[in-house]
mmCIF file of the C-alpha atoms, coordinates in Angstrom:
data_MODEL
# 
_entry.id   MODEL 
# 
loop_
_atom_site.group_PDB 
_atom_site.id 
_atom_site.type_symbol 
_atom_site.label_atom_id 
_atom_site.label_alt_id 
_atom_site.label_comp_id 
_atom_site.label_asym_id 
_atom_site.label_entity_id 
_atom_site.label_seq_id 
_atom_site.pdbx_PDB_ins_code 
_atom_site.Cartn_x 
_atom_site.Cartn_y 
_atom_site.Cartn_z 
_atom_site.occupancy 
_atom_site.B_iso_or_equiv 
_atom_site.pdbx_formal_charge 
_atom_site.auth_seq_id 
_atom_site.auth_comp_id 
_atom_site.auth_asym_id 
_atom_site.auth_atom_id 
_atom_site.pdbx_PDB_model_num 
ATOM 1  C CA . UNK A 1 1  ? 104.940 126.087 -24.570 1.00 0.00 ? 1  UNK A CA 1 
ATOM 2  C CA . UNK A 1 2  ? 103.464 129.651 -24.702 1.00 0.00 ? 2  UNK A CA 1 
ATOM 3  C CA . UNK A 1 3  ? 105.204 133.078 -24.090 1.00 0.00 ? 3  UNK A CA 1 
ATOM 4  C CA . UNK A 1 4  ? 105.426 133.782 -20.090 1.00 0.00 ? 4  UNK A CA 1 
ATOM 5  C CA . UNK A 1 5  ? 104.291 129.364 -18.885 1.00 0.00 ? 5  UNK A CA 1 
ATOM 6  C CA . UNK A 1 6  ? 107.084 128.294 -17.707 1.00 0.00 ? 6  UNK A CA 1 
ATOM 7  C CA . UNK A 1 7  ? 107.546 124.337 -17.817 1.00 0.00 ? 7  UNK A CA 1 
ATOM 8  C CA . UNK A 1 8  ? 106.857 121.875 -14.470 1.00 0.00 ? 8  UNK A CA 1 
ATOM 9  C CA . UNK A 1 9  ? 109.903 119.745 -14.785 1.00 0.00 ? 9  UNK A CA 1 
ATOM 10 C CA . UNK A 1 10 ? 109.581 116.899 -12.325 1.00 0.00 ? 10 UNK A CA 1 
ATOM 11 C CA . UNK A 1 11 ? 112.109 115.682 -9.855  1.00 0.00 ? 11 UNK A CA 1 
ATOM 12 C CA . UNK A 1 12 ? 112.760 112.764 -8.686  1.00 0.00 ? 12 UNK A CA 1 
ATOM 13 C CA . UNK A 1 13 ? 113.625 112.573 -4.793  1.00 0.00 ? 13 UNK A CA 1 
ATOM 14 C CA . UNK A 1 14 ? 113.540 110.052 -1.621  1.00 0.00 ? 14 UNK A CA 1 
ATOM 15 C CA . UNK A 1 15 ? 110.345 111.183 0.956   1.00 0.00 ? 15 UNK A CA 1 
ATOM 16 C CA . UNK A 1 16 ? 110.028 109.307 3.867   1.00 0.00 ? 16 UNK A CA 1 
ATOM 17 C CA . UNK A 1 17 ? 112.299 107.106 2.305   1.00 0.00 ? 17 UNK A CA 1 
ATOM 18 C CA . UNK A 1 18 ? 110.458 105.921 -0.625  1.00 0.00 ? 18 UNK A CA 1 
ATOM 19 C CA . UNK A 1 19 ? 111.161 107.659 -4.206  1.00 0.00 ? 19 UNK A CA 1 
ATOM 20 C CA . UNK A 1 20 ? 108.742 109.482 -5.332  1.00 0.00 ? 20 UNK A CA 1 
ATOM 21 C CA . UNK A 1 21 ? 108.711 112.581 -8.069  1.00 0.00 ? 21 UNK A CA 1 
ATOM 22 C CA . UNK A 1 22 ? 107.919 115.704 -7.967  1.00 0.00 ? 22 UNK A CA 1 
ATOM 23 C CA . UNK A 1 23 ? 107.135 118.900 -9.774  1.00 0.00 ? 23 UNK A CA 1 
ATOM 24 C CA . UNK A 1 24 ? 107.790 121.206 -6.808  1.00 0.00 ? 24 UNK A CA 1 
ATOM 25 C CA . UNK A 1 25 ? 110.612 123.586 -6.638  1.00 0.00 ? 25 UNK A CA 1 
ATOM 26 C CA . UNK A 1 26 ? 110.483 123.845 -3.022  1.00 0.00 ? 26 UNK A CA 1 
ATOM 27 C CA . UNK A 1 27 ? 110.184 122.040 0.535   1.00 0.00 ? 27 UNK A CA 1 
ATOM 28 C CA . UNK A 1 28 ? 107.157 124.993 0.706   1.00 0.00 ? 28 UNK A CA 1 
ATOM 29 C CA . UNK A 1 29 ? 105.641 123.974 -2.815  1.00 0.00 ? 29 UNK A CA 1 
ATOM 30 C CA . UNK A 1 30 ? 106.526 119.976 -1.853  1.00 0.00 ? 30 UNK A CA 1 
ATOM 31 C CA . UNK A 1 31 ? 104.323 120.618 1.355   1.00 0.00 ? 31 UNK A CA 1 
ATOM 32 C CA . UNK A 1 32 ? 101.525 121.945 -0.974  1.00 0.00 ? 32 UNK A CA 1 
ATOM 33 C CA . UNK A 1 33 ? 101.456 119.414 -2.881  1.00 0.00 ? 33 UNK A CA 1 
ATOM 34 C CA . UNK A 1 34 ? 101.249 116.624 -0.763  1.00 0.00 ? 34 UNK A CA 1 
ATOM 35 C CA . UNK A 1 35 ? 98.474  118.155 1.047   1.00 0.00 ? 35 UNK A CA 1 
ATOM 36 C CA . UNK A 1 36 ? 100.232 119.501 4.174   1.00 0.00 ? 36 UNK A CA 1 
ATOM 37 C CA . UNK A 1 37 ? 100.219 122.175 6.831   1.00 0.00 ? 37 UNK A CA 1 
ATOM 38 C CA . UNK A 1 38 ? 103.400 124.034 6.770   1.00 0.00 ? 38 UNK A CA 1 
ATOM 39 C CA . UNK A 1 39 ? 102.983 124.771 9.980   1.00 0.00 ? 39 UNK A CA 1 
ATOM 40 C CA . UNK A 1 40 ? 102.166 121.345 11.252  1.00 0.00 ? 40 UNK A CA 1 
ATOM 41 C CA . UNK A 1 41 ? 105.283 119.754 9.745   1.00 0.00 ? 41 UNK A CA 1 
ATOM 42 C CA . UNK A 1 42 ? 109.259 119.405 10.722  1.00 0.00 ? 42 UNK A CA 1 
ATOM 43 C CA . UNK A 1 43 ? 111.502 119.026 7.408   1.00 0.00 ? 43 UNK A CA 1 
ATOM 44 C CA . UNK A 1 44 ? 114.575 117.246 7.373   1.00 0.00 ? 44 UNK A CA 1 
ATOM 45 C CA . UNK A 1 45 ? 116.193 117.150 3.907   1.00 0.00 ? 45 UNK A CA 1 
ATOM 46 C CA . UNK A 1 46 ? 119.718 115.022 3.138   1.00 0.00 ? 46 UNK A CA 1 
ATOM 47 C CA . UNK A 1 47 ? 119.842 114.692 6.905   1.00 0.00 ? 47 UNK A CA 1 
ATOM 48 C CA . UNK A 1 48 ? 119.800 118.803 7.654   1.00 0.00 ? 48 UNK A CA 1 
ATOM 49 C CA . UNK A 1 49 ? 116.634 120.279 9.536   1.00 0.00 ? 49 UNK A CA 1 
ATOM 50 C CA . UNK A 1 50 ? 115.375 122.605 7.173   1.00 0.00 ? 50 UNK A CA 1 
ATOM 51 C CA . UNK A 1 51 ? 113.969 125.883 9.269   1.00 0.00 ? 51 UNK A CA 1 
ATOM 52 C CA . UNK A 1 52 ? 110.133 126.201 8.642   1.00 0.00 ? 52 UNK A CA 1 
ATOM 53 C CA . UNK A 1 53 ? 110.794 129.992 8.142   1.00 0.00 ? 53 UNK A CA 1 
ATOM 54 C CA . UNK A 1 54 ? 112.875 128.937 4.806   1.00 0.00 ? 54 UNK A CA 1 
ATOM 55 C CA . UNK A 1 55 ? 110.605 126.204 3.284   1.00 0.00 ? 55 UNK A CA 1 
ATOM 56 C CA . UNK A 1 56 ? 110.195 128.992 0.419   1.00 0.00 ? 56 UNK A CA 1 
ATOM 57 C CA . UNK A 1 57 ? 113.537 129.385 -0.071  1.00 0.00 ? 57 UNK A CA 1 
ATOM 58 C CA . UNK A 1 58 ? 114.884 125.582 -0.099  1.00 0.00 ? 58 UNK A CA 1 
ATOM 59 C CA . UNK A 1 59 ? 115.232 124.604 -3.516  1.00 0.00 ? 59 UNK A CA 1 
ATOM 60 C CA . UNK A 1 60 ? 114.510 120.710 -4.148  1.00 0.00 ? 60 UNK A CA 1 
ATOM 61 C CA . UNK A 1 61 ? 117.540 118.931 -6.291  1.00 0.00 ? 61 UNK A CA 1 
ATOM 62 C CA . UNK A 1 62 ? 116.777 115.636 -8.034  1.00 0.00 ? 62 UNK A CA 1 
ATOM 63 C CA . UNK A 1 63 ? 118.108 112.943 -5.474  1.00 0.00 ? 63 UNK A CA 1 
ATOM 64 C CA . UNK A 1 64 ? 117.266 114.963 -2.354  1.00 0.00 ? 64 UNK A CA 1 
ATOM 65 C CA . UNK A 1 65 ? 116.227 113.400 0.322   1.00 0.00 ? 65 UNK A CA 1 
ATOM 66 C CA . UNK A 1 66 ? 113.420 114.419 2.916   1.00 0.00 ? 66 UNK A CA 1 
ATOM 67 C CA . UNK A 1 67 ? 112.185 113.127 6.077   1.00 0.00 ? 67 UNK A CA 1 
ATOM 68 C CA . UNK A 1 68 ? 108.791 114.912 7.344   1.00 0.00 ? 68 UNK A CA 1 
ATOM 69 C CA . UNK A 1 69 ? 107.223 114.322 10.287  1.00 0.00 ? 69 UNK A CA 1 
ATOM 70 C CA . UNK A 1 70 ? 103.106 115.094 10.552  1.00 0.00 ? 70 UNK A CA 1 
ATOM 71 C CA . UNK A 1 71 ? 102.240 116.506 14.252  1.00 0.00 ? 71 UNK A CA 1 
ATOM 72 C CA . UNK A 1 72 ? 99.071  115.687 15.228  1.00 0.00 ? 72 UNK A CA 1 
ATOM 73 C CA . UNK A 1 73 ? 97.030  117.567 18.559  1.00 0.00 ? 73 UNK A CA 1 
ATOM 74 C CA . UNK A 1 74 ? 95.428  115.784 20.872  1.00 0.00 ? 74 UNK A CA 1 
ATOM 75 C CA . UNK A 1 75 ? 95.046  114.571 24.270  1.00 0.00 ? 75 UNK A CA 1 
# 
């Protein structure tokens, strides 16, 4: 590893309730890497909602589980 790169550890956690691992740190990085809107999304992880205005903040632990739920518009 070079001075200053930090290593991508991967986690492994439950999403949607299927395991599945991980490199992200956080719900925020989790819903980047997955391919979603943050603000398009509700969060629920180890049966808590997490508040979209901490998704930076909320660490991921290896045996979390998350529940996310996709809104889609429309009429």
């Amino acid at each position: 590893m070079r001075r200053g790169q930090m290593e991508l550890m991967e986690i492994a956690i439950t999403l949607n309730g299927a395991p599945r691992s991980v490199r992200a740190a956080s719900v925020a990085e989790l819903l980047r890497e997955i391919g979603l809107d943050t603000r398009k999304v509700a969060v629920e992880r180890n049966e808590e909602i997490v508040p979209r205005s901490t998704y930076a903040q909320a660490a991921l632990a290896p045996g979390d589980q998350l529940e996310i739920v996709h809104f889609i518009g429309g009429g």
